[in-house]
Structure formats: structure tokens, C-alpha cells
PyMOL CGO cylinders between C-alpha atoms (Angstrom):
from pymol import cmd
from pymol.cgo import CYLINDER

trace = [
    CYLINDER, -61.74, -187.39, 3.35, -64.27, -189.15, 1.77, 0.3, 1, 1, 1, 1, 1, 1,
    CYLINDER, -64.27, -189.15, 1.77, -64.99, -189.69, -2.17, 0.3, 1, 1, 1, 1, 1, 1,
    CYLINDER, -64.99, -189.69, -2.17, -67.96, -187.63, -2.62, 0.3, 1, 1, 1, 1, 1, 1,
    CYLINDER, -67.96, -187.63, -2.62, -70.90, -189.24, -4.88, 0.3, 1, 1, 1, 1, 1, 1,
    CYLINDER, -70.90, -189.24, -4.88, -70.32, -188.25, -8.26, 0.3, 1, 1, 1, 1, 1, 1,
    CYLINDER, -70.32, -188.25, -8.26, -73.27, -186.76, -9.99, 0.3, 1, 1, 1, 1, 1, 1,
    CYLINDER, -73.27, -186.76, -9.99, -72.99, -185.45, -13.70, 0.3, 1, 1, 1, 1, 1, 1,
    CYLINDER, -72.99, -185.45, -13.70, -73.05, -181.73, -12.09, 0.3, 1, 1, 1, 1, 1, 1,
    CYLINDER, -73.05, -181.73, -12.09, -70.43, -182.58, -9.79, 0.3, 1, 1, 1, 1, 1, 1,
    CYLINDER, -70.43, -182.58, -9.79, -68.33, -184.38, -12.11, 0.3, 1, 1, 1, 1, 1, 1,
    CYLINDER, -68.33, -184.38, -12.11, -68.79, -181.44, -14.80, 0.3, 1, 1, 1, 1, 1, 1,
    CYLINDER, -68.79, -181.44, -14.80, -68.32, -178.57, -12.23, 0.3, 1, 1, 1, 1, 1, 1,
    CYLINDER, -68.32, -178.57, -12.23, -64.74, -180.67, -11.57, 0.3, 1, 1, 1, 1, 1, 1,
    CYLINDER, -64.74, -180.67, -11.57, -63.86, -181.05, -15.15, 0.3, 1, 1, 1, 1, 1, 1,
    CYLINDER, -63.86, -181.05, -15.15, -64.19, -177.21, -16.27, 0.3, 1, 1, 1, 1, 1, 1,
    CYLINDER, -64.19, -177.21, -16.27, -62.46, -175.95, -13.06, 0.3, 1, 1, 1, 1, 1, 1,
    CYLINDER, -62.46, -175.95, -13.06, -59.49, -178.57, -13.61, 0.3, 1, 1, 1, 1, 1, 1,
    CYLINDER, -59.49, -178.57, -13.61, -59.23, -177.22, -16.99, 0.3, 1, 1, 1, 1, 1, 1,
    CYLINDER, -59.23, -177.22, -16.99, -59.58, -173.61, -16.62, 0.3, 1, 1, 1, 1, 1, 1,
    CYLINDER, -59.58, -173.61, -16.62, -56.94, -173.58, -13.69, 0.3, 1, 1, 1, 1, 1, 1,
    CYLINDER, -56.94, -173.58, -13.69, -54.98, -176.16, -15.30, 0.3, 1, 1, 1, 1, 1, 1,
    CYLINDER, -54.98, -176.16, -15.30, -54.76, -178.05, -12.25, 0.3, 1, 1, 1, 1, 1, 1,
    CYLINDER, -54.76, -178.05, -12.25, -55.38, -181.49, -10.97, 0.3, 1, 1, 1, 1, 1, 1,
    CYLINDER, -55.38, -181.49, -10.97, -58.23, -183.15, -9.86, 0.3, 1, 1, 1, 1, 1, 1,
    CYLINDER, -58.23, -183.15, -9.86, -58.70, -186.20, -7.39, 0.3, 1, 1, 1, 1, 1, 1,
    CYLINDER, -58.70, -186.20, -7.39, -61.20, -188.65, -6.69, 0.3, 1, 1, 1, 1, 1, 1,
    CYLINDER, -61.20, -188.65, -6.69, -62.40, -186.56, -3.77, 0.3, 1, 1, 1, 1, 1, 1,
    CYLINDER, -62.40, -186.56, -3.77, -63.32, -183.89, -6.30, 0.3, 1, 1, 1, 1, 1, 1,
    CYLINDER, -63.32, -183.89, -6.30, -59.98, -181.58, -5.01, 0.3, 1, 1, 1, 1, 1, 1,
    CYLINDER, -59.98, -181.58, -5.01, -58.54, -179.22, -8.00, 0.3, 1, 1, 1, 1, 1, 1,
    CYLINDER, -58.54, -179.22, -8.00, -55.21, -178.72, -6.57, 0.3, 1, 1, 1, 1, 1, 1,
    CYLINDER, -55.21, -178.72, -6.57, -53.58, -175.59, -8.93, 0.3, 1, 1, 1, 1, 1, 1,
    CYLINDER, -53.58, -175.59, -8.93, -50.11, -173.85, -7.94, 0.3, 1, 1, 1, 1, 1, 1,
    CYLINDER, -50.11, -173.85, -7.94, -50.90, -173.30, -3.82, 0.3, 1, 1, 1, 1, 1, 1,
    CYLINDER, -50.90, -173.30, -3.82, -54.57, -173.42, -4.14, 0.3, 1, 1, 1, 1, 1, 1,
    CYLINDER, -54.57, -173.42, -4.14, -56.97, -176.25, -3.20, 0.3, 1, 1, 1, 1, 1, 1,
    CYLINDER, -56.97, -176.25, -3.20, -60.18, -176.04, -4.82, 0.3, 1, 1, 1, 1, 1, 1,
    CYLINDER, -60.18, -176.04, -4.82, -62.85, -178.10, -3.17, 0.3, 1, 1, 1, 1, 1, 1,
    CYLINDER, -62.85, -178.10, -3.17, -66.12, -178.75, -5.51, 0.3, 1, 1, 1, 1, 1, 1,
    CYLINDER, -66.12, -178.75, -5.51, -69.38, -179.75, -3.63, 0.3, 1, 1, 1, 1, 1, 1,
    CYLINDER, -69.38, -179.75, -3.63, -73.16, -179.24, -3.65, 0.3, 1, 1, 1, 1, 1, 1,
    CYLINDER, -73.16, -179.24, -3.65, -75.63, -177.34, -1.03, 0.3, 1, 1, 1, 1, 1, 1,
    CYLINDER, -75.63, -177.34, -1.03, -75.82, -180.67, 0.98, 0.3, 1, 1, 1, 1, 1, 1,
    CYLINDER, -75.82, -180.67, 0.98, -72.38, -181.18, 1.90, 0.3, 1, 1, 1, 1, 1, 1,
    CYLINDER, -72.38, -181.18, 1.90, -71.34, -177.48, 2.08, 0.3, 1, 1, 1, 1, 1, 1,
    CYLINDER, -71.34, -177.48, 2.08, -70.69, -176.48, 5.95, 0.3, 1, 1, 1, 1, 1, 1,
    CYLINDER, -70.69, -176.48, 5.95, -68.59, -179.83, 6.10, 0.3, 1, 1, 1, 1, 1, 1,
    CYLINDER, -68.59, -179.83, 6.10, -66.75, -179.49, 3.41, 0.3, 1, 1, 1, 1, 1, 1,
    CYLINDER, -66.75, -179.49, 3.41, -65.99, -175.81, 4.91, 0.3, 1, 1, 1, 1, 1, 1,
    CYLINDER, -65.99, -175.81, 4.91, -65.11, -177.00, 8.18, 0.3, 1, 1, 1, 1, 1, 1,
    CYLINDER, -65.11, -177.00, 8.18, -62.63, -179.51, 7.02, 0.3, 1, 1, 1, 1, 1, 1,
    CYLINDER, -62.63, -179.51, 7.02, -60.67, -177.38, 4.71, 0.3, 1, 1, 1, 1, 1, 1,
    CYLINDER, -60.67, -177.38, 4.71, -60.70, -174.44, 7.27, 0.3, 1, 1, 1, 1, 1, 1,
    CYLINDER, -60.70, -174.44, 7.27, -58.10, -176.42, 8.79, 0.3, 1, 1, 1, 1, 1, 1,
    CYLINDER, -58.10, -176.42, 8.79, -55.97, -176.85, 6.42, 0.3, 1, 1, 1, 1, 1, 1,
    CYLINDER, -55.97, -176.85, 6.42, -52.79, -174.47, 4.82, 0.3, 1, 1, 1, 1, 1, 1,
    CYLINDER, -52.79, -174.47, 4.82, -52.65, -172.13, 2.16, 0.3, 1, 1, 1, 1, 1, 1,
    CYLINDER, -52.65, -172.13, 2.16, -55.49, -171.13, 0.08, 0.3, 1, 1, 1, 1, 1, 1,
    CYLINDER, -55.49, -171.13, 0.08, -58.46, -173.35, 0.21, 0.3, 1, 1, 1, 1, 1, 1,
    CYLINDER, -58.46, -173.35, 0.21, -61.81, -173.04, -1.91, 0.3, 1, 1, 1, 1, 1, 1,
    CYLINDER, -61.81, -173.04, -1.91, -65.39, -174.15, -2.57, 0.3, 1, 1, 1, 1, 1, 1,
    CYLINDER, -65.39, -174.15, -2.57, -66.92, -174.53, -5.45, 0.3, 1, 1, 1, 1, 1, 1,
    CYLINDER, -66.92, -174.53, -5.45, -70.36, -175.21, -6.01, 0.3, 1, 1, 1, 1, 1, 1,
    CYLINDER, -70.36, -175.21, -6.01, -72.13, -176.91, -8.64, 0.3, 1, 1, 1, 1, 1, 1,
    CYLINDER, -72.13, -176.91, -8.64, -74.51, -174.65, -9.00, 0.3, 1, 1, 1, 1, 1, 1,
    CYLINDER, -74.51, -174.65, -9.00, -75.05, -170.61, -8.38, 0.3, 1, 1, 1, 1, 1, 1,
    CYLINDER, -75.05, -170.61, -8.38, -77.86, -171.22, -6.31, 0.3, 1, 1, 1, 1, 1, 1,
    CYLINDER, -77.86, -171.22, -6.31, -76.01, -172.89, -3.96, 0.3, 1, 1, 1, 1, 1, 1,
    CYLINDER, -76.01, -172.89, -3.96, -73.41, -169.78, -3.37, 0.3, 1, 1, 1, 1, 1, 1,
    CYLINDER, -73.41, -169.78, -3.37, -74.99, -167.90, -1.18, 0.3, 1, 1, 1, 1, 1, 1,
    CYLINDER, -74.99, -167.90, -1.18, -75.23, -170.90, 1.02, 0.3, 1, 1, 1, 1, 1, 1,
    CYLINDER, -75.23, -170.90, 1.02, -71.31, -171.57, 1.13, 0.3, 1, 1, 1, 1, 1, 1,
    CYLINDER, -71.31, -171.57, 1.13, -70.95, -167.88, 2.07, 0.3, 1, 1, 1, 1, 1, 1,
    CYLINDER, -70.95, -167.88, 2.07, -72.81, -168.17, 5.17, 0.3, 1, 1, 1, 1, 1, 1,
    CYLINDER, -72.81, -168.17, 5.17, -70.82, -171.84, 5.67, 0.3, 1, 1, 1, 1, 1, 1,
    CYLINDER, -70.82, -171.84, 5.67, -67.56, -170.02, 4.90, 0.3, 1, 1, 1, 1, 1, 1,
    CYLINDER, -67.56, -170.02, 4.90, -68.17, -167.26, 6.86, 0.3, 1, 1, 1, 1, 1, 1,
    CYLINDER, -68.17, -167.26, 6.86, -65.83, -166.67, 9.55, 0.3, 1, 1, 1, 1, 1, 1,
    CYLINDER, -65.83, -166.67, 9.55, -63.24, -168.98, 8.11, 0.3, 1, 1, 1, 1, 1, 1,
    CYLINDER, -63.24, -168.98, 8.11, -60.23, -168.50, 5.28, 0.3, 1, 1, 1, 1, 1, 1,
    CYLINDER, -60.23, -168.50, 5.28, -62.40, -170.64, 2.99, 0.3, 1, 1, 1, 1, 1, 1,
    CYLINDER, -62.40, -170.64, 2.99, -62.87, -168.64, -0.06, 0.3, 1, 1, 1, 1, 1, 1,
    CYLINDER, -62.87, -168.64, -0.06, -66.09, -169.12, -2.28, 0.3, 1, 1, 1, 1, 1, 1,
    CYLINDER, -66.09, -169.12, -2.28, -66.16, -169.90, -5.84, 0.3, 1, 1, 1, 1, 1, 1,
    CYLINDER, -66.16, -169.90, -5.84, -69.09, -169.97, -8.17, 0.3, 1, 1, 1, 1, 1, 1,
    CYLINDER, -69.09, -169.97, -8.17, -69.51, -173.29, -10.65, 0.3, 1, 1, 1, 1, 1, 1,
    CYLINDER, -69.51, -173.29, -10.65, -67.25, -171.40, -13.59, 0.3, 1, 1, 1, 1, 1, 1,
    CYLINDER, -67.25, -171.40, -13.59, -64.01, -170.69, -10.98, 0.3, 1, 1, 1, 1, 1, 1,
    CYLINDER, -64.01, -170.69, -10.98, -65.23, -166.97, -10.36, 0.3, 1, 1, 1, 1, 1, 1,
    CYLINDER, -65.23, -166.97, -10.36, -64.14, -166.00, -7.07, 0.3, 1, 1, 1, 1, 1, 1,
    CYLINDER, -64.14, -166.00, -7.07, -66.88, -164.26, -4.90, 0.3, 1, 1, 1, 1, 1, 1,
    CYLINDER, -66.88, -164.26, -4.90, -64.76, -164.55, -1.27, 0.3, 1, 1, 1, 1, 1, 1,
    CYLINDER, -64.76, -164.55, -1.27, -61.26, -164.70, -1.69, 0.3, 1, 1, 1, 1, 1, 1,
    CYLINDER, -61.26, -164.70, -1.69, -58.79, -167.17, 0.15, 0.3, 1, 1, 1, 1, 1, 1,
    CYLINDER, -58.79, -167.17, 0.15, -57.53, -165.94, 3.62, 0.3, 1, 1, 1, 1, 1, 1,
    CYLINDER, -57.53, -165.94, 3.62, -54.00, -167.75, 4.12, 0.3, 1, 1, 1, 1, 1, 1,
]
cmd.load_cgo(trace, "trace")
């Protein structure tokens, strides 16, 4: 996994969701939170971010940094257990485990 480059969106977008879900964040920009992995990333990285926690266990997210790029991740996610999560932690695609 590679440490994405931290932009003030990115870093922000990391920040709130750490805080609302009271979980932890790592340099790769992962919130982990009770069983959940939250991954945060922008339109650019998107479908890879997807494809590498599709493999993964349990419930597995992305987050965007902003709501434009949303729609995007649902087409990336789509088809996988990735669930979709706009820049505040609202879930708009649920987690398949």
C-alpha cells in the first residue's frame, strides 16, 4: 500500500472521519473503526483504491474528498463489497462482508 500524497483536502477529509468514527488513522490515509476500514482518496486514485480493498475482509470503505467525486467511486465500487462514503462519513453504498 502506498502513502498517498497528502493534500489539505485529503488530510482534512481524514481528520473529520477519524474523529467522527472515533477511529484511527494511518499514514496511508486508512480510518480503521471497530471492524470497518475506511479508505479516504480522491477521483484520481479511486478504481485502485477499490480494487485493492475489494480483496480484503470485513467491511471496507471509500471516502472521497469531495461529493463530486462520489458518483465516480460508485461506478469504481460497483460490483464489489466496497461501500461508498461521502467526505462527512455518510454512507451512500453500504459494506458487503
Amino acid at each position: 500500500m502506498n502513502k498517498p500524497h497528502r493534500n489539505k483536502a485529503l488530510t482534512a477529509t481524514i481528520n473529520r472521519l477519524a474523529l467522527r468514527f472515533e477511529g484511527t488513522a494511518s499514514d496511508a490515509g486508512e480510518i480503521t473503526y471497530r471492524s470497518a476500514v475506511v479508505r479516504v482518496t480522491t477521483s484520481a486514485t479511486v478504481a485502485d483504491v477499490v480494487a485493492e480493498l475489494s480483496q480484503r475482509r470485513g467491511p471496507v470503505y471509500v471516502a472521497m474528498t469531495n461529493r463530486e467525486g462520489v458518483r465516480e467511486a460508485l461506478r469504481a465500487a460497483d460490483g464489489t463489497k466496497v461501500g461508498v462514503m461521502q467526505p462527512d462519513g455518510e454512507i451512500v453504498r453500504p459494506a458487503e462482508e
